[in-house]
C-alpha positions in Angstrom: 6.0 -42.8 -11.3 6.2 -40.1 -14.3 6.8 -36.9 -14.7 9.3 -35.5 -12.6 9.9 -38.5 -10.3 11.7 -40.1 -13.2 13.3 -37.3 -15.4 16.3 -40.4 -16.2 13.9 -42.7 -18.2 12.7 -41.3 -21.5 15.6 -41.5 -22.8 16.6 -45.1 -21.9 13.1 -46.4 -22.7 14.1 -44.4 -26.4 17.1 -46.2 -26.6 16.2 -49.6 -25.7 12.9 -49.4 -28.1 15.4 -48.6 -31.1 18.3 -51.0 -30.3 15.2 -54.3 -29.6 13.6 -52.5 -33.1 17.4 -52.9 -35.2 17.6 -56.7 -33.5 14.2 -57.4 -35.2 12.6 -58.3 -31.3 9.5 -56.1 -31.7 6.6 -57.5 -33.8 3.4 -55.4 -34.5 2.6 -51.9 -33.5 1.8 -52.8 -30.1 5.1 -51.9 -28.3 5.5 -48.6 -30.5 1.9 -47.8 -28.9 3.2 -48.6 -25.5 6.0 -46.3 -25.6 4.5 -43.3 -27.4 2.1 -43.6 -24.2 4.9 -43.5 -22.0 6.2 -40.1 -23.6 3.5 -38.4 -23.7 2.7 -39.3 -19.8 6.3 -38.5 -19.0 6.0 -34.7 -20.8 6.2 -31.6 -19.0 6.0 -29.4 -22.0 7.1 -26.2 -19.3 10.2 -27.6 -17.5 12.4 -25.7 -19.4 15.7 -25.2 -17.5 19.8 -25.0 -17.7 19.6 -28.2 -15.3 20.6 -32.0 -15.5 16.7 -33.0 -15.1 15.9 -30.3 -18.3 18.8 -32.2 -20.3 17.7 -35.4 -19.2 14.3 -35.0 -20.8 15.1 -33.0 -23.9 17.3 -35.9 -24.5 14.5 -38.2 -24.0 12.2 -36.3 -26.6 14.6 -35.7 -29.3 15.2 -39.4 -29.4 11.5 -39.9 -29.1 10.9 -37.6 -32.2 13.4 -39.6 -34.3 11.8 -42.9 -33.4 7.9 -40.9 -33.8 8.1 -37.9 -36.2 4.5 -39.2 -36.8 3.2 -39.1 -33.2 0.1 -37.2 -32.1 2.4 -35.3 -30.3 5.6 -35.0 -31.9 5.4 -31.5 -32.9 5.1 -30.7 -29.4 7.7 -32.6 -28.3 10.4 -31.1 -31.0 8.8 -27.9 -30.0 10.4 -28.7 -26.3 13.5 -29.5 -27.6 14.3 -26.7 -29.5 13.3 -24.3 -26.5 15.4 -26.0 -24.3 18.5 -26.1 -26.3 17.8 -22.4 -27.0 17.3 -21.9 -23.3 21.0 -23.2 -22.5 22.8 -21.8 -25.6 22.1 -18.3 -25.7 24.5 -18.3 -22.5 26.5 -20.9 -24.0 26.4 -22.3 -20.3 24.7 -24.6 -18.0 24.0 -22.8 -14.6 24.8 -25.9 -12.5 27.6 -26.1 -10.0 28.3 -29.7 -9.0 31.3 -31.7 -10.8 29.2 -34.4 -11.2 26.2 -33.2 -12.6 28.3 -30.9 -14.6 29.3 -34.0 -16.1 25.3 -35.4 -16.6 24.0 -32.2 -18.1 27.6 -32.1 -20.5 27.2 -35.6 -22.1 23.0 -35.2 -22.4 23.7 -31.8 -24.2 27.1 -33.4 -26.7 24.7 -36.1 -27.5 21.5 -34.1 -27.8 23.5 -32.0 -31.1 24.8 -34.9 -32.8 21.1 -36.6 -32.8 19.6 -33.5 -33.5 21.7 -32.2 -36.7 23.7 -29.7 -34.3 27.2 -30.8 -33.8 28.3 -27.5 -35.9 27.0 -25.2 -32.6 29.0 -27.4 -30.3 32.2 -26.8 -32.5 33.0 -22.9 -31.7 35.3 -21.2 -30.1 32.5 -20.1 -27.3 31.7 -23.9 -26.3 35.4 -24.5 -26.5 35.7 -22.0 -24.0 33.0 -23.5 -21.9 34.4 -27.2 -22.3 38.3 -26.1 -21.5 36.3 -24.7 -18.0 36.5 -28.0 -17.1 39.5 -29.5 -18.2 41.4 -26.6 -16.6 39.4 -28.0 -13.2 40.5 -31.3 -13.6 43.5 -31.7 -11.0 47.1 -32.9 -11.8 46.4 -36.2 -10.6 43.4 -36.5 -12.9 40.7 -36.3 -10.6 37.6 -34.6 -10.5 37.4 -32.0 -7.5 34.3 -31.9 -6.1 31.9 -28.9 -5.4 28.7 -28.9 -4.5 26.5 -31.3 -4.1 28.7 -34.1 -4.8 30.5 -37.4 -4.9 34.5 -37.4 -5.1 35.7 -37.5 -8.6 32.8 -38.5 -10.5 34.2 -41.4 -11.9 32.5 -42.6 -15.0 30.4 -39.7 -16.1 33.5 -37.4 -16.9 35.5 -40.0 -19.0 33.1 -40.1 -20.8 32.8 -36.6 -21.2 36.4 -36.0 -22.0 36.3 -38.4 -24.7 33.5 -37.3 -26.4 34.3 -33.1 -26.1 38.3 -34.6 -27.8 36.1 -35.8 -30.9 34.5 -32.5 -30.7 37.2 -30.3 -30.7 40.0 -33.0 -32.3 41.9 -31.6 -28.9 44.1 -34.5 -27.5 44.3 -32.7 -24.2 40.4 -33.6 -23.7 41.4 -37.1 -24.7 44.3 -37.2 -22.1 42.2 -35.9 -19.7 39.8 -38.8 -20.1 42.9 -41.1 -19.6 44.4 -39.7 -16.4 41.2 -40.2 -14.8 40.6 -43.3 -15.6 44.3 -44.9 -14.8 44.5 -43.0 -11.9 40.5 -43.2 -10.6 40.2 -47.2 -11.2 42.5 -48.3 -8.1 41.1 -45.9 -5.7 37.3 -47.0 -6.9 35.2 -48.0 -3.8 35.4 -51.7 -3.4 31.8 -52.5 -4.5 32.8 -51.6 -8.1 35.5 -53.6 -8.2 34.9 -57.0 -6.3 33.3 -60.2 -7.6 29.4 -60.4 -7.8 27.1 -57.7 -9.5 24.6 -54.5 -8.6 22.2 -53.0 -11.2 24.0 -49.9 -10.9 27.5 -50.5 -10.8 26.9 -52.6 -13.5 25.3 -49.6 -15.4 28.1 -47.4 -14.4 30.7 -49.6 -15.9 28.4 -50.0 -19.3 28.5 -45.9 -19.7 32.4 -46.5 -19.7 31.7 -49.1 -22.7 30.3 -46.5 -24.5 33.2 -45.2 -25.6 34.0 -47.8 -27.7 30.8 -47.1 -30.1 32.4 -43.3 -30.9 34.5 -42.7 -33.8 37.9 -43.2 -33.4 39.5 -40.5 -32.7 42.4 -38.1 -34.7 44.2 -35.4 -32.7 44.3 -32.1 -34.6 45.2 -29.9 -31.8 46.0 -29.3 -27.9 46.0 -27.1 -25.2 49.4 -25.6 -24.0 50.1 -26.3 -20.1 49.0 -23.7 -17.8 48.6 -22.9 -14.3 47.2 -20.6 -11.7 43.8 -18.9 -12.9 40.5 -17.7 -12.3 37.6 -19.5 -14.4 34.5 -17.6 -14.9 31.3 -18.5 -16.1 28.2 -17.5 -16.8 24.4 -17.5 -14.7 21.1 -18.5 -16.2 20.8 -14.2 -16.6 22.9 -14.0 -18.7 25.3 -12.1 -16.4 28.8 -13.2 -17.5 32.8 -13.2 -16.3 31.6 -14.2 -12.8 34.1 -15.7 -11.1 34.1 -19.4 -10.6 36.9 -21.3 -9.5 40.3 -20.3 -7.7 43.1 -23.0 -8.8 46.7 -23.2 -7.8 49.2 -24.9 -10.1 51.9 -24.2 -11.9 51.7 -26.8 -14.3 49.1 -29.9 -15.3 51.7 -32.5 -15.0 50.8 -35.1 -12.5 52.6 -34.7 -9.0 52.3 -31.2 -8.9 50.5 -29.4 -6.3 46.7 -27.9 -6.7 44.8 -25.9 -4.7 41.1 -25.2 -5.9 38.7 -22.7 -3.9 35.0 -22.4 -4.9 34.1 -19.0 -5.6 31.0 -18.9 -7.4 28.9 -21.3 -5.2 25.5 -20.1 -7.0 23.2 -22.1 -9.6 21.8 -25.0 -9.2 23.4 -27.5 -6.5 25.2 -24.7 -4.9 26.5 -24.7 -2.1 26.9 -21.1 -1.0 27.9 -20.7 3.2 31.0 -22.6 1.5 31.5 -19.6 -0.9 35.6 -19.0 -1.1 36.8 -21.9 1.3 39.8 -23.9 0.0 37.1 -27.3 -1.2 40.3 -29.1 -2.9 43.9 -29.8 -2.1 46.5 -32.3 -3.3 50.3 -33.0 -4.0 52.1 -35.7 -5.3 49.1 -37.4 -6.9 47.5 -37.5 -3.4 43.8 -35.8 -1.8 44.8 -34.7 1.5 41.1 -33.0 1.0 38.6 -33.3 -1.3 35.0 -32.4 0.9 33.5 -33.8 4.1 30.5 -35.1 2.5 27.7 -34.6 -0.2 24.7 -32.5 1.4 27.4 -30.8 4.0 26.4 -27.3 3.4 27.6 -25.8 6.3 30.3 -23.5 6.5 32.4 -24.7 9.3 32.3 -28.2 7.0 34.7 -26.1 4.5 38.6 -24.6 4.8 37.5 -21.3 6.2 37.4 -18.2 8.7 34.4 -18.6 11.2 33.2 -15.3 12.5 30.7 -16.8 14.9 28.7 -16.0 18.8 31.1 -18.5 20.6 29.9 -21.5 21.4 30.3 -22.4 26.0 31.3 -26.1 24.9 33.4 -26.0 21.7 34.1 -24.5 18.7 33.5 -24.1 16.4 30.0 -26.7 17.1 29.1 -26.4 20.6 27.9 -29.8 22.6 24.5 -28.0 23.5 23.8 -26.8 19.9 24.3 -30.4 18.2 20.9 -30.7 17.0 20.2 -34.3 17.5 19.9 -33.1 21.5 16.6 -34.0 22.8 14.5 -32.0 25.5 16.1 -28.2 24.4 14.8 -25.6 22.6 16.6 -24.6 19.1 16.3 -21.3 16.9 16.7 -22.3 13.0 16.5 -20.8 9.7 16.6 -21.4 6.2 18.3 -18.1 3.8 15.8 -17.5 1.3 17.9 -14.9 -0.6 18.6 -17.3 -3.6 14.7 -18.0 -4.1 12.9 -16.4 -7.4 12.3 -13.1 -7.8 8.5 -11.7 -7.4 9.1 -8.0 -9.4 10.8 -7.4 -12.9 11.4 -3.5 -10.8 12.9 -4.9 -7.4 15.4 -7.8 -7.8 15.3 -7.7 -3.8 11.7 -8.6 -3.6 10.9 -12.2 -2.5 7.9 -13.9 -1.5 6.6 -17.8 -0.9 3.2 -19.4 -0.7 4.2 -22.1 2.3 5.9 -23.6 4.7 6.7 -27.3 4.9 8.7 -29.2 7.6 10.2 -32.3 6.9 11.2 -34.6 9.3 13.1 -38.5 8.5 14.8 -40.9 10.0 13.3 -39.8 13.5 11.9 -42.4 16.1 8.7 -43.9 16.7 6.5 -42.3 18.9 9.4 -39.1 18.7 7.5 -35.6 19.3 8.3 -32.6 17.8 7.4 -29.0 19.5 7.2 -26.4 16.5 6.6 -22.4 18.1 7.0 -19.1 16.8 7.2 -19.3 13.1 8.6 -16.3 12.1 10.9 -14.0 9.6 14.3 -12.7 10.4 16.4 -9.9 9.0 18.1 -6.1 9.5 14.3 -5.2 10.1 14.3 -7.4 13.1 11.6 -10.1 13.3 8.1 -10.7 12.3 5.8 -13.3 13.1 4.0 -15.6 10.0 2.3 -17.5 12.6 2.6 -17.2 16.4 1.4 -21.2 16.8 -1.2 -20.6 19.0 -3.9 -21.7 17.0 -4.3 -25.0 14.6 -5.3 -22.7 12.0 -3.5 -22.5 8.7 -1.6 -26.0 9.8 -2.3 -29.2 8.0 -3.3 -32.7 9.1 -1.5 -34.5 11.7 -0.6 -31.7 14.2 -1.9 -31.1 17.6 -2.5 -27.8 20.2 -0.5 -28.0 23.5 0.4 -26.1 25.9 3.9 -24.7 25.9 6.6 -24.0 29.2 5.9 -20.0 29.0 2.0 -20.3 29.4 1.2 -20.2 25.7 0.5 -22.4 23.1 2.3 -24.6 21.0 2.6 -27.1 17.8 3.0 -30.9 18.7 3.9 -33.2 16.3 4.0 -37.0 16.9 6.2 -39.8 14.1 4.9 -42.8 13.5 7.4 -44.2 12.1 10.8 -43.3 11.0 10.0 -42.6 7.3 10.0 -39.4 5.6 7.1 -37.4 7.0 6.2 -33.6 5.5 3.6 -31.3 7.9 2.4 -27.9 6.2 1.5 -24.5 7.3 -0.1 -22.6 4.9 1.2 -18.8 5.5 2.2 -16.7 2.7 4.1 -13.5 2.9 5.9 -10.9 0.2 9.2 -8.9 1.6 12.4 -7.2 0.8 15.6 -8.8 1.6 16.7 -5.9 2.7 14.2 -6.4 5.7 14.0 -10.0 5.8 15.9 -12.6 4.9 15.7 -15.8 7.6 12.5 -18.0 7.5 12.7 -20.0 10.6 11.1 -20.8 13.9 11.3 -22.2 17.4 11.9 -26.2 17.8 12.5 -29.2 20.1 12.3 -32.8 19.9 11.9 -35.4 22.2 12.7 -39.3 22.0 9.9 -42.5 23.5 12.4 -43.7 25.2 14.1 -40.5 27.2 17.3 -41.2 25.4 19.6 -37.5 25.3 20.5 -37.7 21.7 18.3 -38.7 18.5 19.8 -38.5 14.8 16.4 -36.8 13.9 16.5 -34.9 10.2 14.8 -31.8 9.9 14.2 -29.4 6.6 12.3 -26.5 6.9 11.3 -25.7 3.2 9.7 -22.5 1.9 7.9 -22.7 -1.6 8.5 -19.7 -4.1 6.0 -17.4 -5.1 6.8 -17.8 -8.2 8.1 -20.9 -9.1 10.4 -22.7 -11.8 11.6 -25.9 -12.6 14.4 -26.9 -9.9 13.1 -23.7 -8.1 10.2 -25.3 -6.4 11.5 -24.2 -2.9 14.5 -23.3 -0.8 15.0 -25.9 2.2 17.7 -26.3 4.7 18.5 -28.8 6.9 18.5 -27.3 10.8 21.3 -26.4 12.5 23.2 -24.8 9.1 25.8 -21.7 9.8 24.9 -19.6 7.1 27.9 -17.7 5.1 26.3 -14.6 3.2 29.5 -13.7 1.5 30.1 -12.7 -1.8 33.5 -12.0 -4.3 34.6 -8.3 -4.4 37.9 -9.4 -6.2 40.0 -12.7 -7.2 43.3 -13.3 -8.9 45.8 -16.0 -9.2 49.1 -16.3 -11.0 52.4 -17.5 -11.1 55.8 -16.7 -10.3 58.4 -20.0 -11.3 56.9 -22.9 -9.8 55.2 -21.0 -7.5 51.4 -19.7 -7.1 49.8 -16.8 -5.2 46.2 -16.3 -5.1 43.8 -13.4 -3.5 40.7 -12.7 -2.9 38.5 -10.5 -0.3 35.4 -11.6 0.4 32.6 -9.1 1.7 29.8 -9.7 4.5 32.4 -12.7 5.7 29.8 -14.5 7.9 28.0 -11.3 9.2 27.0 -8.2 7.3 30.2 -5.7 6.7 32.4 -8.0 7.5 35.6 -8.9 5.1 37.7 -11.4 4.5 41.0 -11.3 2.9 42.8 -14.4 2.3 46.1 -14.7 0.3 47.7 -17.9 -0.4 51.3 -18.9 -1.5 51.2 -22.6 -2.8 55.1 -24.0 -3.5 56.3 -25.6 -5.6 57.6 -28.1 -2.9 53.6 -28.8 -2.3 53.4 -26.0 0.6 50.5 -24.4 1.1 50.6 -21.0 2.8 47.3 -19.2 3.9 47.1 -15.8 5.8 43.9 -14.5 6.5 43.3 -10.7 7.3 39.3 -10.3 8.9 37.7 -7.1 9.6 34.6 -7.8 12.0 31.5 -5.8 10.7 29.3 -4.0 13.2 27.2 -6.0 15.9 30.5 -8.5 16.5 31.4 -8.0 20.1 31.4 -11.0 21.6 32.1 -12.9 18.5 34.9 -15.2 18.2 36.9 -15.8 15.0 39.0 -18.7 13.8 40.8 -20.1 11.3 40.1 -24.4 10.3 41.2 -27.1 8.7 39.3 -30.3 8.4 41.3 -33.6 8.7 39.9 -37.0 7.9 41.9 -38.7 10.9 43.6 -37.1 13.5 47.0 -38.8 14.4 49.3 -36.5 16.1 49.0 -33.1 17.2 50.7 -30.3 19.5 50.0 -27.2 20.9 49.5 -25.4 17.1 49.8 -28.3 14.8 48.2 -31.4 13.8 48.9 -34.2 11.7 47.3 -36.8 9.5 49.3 -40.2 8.5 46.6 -39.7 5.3 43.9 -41.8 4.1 40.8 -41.7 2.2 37.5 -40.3 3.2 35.5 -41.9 0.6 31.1 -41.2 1.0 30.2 -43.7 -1.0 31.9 -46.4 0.5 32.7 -46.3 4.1 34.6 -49.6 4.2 37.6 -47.9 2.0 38.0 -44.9 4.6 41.4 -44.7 6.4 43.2 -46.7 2.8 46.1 -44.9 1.4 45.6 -43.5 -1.9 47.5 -45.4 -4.8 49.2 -44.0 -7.5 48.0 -44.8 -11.6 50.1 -47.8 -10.8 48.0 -49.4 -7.9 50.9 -48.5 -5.6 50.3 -46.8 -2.1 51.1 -43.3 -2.6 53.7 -42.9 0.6 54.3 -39.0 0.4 50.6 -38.8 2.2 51.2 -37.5 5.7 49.8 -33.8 5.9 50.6 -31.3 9.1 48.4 -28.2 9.7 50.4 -25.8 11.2 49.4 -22.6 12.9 50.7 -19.4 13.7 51.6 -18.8 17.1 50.2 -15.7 19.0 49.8 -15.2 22.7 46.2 -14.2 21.8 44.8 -17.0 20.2 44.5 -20.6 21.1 44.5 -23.8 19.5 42.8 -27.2 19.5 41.2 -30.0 17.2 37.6 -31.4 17.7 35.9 -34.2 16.1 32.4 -33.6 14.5 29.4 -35.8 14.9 27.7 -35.1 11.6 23.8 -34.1 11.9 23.7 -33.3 8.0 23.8 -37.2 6.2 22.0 -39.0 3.4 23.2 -42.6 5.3 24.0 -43.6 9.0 27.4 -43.0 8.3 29.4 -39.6 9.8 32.7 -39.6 8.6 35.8 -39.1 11.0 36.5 -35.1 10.5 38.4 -32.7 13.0 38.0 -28.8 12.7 41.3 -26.7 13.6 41.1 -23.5 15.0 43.5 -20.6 15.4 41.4 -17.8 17.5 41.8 -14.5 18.0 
């Protein structure tokens, strides 16, 4: 592959050429040849991004230009690396929300300055500023919260992190940060990292962890006082800064105390935004009662939330006869375009794309797909891009048929059950305050007549204009879209205690609001009341208040209980385990009840959820809770 299939490599294939060169295992020019080759196929001179993949390759090309200040193109690749550390640092902030690759782009940037002569910038009180953002994340236990896309706790990459901002800073809270993690992550490791035999990548996981024994050893100069409830804030890729970013609960950092942490900003790159303010972390005593249903779960009702929804005849808050893997029915779906590139430096609310793409995997053999009535959405009403009564503007592989009404219609036959992508080209500039939905009409049907068929579908939209990471917006079908955003936040203390507030505007539907205030004890209590004024265009809406459990044990009328366990992605075999303490001792304090309000107007219930969003066959074991009004 090259380019930007394999954005990890340059700077491995660096690396290795400069550790076989020390151990005198290269002879003759040949293999310096052979991997100035490689960098100059691998160089995208215009990728230039606050992103993991821009980090990744600046990396690659600083260490490139050490090895090859004398190659053809070496100007031009310290050229790139000066733009995109200028890129990042004039916001002194990476525009990427996702613990994990937080981590990535963190450790790429730390070891960018000190082979590039630029430790100095990373030592200010700015960057300090921007690194404590993450320590003050961290939870009591040690772990790693996650937000979006993401993988619990985010083992290996943030030690590393930790230890290498403490030499930075000469902070020994960084460096204790780094050691909570690790004594409390390594017993509740998925097996595979931990049992006899070896895996490439585990293997490579456990070496970054090894790394830290090549930095300098470190002396403590400084740390950061304890503290408790706040409200990070951040800055975006504009420039625009003090946006809020994460909600957290605590009174204190020592381990065992409770923490609460809500996702407020939910923008960037990785985002997750239709889980913009729901409660995305949750622990006492050392022990996740939640940490996230699962990486590409971008749905709201996957969050700790109020749904404001059409109800659904056979559950909510997901109805039986919407689950998209139903064959043989007809399904509206969308995709938000709002967070794609702007087309006009005068109109931030103009928006535009260049095509349509639907991508369709892990469907059957022989499966058919009906596409009709591709079409925009928004307060304007609707418009049609292509009415799907002609083969024109489609691409290869699609067929005319006639539809139930009398018309026409789009067929689409798998052959196999691969990753398959089928284009429309249709093009069309708008104002989001006329459209906002990209979407059409869909069905699928199995070979073999069977009801249900795990089928994934994207609809994608490519930008108009477009950027590195901002190719395209995409969405897998069936999402409930949140368009909320923050009108206020605050969180503080009072003893052990912590309160937190915020009010969240066009709450699932346009002029709708949201105010949710919580009261998190010192005892590891969590209190939530939520206040929710419907906007216009709500009758016959229903609203509710959930909770996602990873097992459901006991229950009543208006609460449920969980004896506790882990929901780990990564490793299916661990889920249902207790959580051990730093000690590799069960943590017994794990059992969590939900308990609702009672109100003769509302009513109650649990309802296990067979995922439709998934990167494996695996849907993990999660109830939604509901208190209705």
């Amino acid at each position: 592959m090259r380019g930007r299939d394999d954005f990890f490599s340059t700077r491995n294939v660096a690396a290795t050429y400069k550790l076989l060169k020390k151990e005198g295992r290269l002879k003759g020019n040949e293999t310096r040849k052979t991997v100035i080759r490689f960098a100059d196929l691998h160089f995208e001179p215009n990728f230039i991004t606050d992103h993991n993949q821009g980090q990744e390759r600046a990396l690659g090309f600083t260490r490139m230009y050490n090895l090859f200040p004398d190659a053809p193109n070496a100007k031009l690749w310290k050229a790139y690396t000066d733009t995109m550390w200028n890129f990042w640092y004039n916001n002194k902030d990476v525009d990427e929300t996702a613990t994990l690759y937080s981590a990535i782009h963190l450790n790429d940037i730390i070891t960018i300055a000190q082979e590039s002569g630029r430790t100095k910038l990373l030592q200010t009180p700015e960057i300090e500023k921007w690194f404590s953002r993450y320590l003050h994340q961290q939870a009591p236990s040690g772990y790693m919260p996650e937000y979006g896309d993401d993988f619990f706790f985010a083992y290996f990459e943030w030690i590393v992190v930790f230890e290498k901002m403490a030499r930075l800073t000469g902070n020994a809270t960084y460096h204790e940060a780094a050691r909570k993690l690790y004594k409390t992550g390594l017993p509740n490791l998925p097996e595979k990292y931990t049992k006899r035999g070896w895996f490439l990548r585990d293997a490579c996981e456990w070496a970054s962890i090894a790394e830290i024994a090549l930095l300098p050893p470190f002396t403590p100069t400084t740390s950061t006082p304890d503290w408790g409830a706040m409200v990070t804030t951040r800055t975006n890729r504009k420039g625009q800064n003090s946006i809020a970013d994460q909600l957290l609960l605590a009174a204190s950092h020592t381990p065992g105390t409770p923490f609460v942490m809500s996702d407020l900003y939910a923008e960037g790159s990785h985002k997750h935004p239709n889980l913009r303010g729901t409660i995305n972390y949750f622990e006492t005593n050392c022990c996740p009662h939640f940490h996230g249903v699962q990486r590409h779960a971008t749905d709201m009702r996957h969050g700790n939330t109020v749904l404001l929804m059409k109800e659904e005849i056979n559950g909510f808050p997901f109805g039986e006869d919407s689950n998209r893997w139903m064959t043989n029915r007809w399904f509206t779906d969308w995709i938000d375009f709002s967070s794609s590139t702007h087309i006009s430096e005068h109109n931030p609310q103009m928006r535009g794309f260049q095509s349509i793409t639907f991508r369709f995997q892990n469907g059957q053999p022989g499966e058919v797909i009906c596409i009709d009535n591709v079409r925009l959405h928004g307060k304007a009403g609707e418009k049609i891009l292509h009415d799907c009564n002609t083969l024109d503007a489609w691409g290869d592989d699609v067929e005319l048929v006639d539809n139930e009404k009398g018309g026409k219609m789009i067929r689409i036959t798998l052959k196999d059950n691969g990753i398959h992508f089928f284009n429309l080209k249709v093009a069309a500039d708008f104002n989001l305050d006329d459209y906002r939905y990209i979407g059409c009409d869909w069905k699928h049907m199995a070979p073999d007549g069977r009801d249900k068929s795990s089928i994934s579908f994207k609809i994608r939209a490519y930008n108009k204009v477009r950027k590195p990471v901002e190719d395209y917006v995409h969405e897998e079908v069936g999402v409930l879209f949140n368009p909320n955003i923050v009108r206020t936040a605050k969180a503080e203390n009072k003893d052990k205690d912590s309160y937190g507030a915020i009010i969240l505007d066009n709450h699932c539907v346009d002029g709708s609001t949201l105010q949710r205030r919580m009261v998190l004890t010192a005892e590891g209590v969590l209190i939530v009341q939520d206040h929710l004024i419907p906007g216009e265009g709500t009758d016959g809406y229903i609203a509710g208040s959930i909770w996602q459990l990873y097992q459901m044990d006991e229950h009543g009328e208006n609460w449920f209980s969980t004896h506790g366990g882990k929901k780990i992605y990564r490793d299916a075999s661990n889920a249902g385990q207790p959580w051990k303490d730093s000690l590799g001792k069960d943590i017994e304090e794990r059992q969590l009840l939900v308990y609702f309000e009672k109100h003769p107007k509302r009513s109650y219930g649990f309802q296990k959820q067979e995922y439709t969003i998934q990167l494996q066959p695996f849907s993990p074991s999660n109830m939604s809770l509901r208190s209705n009004r």
